[in-house]
C-alpha positions as CSV (number, residue, x, y, z in Angstrom):
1,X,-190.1,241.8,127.8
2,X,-192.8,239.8,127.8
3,X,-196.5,240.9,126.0
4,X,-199.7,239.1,125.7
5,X,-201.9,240.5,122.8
6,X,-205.3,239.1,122.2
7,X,-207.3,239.8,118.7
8,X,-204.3,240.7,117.2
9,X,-205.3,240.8,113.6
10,X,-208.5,241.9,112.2
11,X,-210.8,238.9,112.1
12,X,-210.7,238.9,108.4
13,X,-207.0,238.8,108.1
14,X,-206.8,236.4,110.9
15,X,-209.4,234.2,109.2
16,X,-207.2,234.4,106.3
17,X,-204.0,233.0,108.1
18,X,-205.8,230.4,109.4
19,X,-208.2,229.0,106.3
20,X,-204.9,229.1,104.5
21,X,-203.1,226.7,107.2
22,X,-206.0,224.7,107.3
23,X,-205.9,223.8,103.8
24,X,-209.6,225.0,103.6
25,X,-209.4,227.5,100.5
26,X,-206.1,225.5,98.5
27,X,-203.5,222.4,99.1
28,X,-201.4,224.1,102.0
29,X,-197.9,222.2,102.0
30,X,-196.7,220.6,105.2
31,X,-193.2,219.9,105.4
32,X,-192.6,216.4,108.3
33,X,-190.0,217.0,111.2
34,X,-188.2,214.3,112.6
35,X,-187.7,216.1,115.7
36,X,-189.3,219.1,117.8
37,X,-186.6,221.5,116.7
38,X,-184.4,221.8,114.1
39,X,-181.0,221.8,115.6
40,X,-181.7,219.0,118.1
41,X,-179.9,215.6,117.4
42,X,-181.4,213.9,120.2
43,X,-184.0,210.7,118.9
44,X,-187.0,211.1,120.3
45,X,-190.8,209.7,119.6
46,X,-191.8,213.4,118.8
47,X,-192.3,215.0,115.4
48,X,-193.8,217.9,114.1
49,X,-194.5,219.4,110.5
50,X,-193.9,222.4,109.5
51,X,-193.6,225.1,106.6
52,X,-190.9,227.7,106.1
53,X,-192.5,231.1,104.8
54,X,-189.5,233.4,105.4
55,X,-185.8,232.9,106.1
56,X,-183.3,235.8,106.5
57,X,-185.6,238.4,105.1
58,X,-186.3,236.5,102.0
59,X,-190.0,234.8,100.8
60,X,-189.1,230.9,101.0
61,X,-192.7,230.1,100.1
62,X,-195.6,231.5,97.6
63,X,-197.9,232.0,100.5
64,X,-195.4,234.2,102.6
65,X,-197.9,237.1,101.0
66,X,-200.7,235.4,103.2
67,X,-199.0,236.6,105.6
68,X,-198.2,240.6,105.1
69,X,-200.9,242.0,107.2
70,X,-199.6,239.8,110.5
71,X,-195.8,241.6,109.6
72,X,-197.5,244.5,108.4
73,X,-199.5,244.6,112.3
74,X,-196.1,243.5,114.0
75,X,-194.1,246.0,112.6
76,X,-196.6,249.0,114.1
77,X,-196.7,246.8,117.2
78,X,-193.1,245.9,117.7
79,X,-190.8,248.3,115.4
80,X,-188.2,245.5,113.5
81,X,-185.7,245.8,110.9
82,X,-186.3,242.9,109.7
83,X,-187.5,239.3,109.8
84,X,-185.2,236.7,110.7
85,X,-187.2,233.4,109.8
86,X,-191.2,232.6,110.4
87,X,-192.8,229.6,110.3
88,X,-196.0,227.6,110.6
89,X,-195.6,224.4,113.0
90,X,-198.3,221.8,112.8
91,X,-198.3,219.8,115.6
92,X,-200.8,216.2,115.8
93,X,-203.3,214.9,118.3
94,X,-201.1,212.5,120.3
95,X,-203.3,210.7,122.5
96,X,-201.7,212.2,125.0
97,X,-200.2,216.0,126.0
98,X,-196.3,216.5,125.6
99,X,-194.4,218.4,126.4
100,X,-191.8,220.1,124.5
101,X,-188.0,220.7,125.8
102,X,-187.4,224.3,126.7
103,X,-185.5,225.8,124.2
104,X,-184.2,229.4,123.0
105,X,-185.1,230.3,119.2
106,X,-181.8,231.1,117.2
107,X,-179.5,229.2,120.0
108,X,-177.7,227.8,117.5
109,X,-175.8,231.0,116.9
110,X,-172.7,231.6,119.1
111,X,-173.4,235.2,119.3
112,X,-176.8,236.3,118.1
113,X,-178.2,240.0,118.1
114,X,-180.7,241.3,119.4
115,X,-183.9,240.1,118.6
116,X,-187.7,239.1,119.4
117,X,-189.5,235.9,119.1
118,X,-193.4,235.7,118.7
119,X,-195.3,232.9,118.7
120,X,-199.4,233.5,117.3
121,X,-201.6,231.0,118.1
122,X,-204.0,229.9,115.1
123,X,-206.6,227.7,116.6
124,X,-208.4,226.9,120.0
125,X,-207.3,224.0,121.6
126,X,-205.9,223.1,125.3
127,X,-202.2,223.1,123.9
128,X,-200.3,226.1,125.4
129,X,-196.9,227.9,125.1
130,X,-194.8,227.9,128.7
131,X,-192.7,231.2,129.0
132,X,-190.1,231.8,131.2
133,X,-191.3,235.2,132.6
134,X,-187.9,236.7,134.0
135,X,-189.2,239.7,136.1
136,X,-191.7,236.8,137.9
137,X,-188.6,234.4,137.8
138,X,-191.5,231.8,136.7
139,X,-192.7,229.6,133.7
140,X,-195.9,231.3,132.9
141,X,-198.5,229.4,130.9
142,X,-200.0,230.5,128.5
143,X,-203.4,228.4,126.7
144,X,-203.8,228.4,123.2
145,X,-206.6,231.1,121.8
146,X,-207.3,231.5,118.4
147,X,-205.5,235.8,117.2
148,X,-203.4,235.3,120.1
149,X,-199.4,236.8,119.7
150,X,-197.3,236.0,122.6
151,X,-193.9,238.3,122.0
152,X,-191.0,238.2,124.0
153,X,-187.2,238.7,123.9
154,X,-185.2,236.2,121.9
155,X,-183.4,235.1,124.6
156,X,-186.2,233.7,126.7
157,X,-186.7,230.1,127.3
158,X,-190.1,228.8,126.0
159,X,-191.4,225.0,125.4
160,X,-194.7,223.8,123.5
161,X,-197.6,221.8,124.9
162,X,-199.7,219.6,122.5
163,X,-203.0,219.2,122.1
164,X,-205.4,216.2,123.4
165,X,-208.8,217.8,122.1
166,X,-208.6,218.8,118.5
167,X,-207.0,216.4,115.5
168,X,-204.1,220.0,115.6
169,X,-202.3,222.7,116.8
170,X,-201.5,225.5,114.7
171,X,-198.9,228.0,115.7
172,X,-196.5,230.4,113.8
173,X,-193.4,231.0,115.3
174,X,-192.0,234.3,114.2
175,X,-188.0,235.9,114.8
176,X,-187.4,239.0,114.3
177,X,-184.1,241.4,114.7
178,X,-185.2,244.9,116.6
């Protein structure tokens, strides 16, 4: 499964998210990254920053309720028991595009259950999110639009593709078990 929606949130709530990542209305914490993700030991010239808002079901930061009416929208989108783990990723201008390695969210489990990753796209730029579209048997593309949600099955290979054009590239990378 593999779904594309644009204008996902109102604008207002969407404009909420993304003043809040921005830093616009308050001091929005950024956590530094020493590598692309989490579980990979490999040393490597990229970095990203990041900020935790939810882990196992559980608030992890004071501005996860920034966030309700994206889980609110998600849930009457995508039915879910609940969230796994969401997070912001910040990633900086470069100089240059990069690409990310393909990766699987939640590989790190030896068995994982079922479960859904999302990734919603906070700001224009000419970054994108490659998805590996299994009834195409491609990597489909996919440039970054401002209220875009890209959802597909957890077990899909996706990679990141920074941004030359704009100083960042906000994403939020949602899990969540069906």
């Amino acid at each position: 499964m593999l779904k594309t929606i644009d204008n996902f949130l109102s604008l207002k709530d969407f404009l909420s998210i993304q003043k809040m990542l921005k830093g616009e209305d308050q001091k929005f914490p950024w956590y530094f990254q020493k590598t692309i993700y989490e579980y990979d030991s490999h040393a490597s010239p990229e970095f990203m920053f990041f900020h935790l808002f939810n882990n196992d079901n559980k608030a992890n930061s004071s501005f996860n309720d920034y966030l309700k009416p994206f889980y609110k929208k998600v849930y009457e989108t995508f039915p879910y028991s609940s969230v796994v783990r969401c997070k912001a990723n910040l990633y900086t201008n470069q100089g240059e595009s990069m690409t990310h390695g393909p990766h699987q969210d939640l590989s790190h489990l030896k068995k994982p259950f079922p479960y859904m990753s999302a990734i919603y796209h906070i700001n224009k730029c000419n970054g994108a999110t490659v998805i590996d579209d299994k009834q195409k048997n491609i990597f489909k593309k996919f440039s970054q639009k401002e209220n875009r949600l890209i959802i597909f099955s957890g077990n899909t290979t996706h990679y990141a593709v920074t941004q030359t054009n704009t100083p960042f590239r906000f994403i939020i990378n949602l899990v969540i078990k069906q």
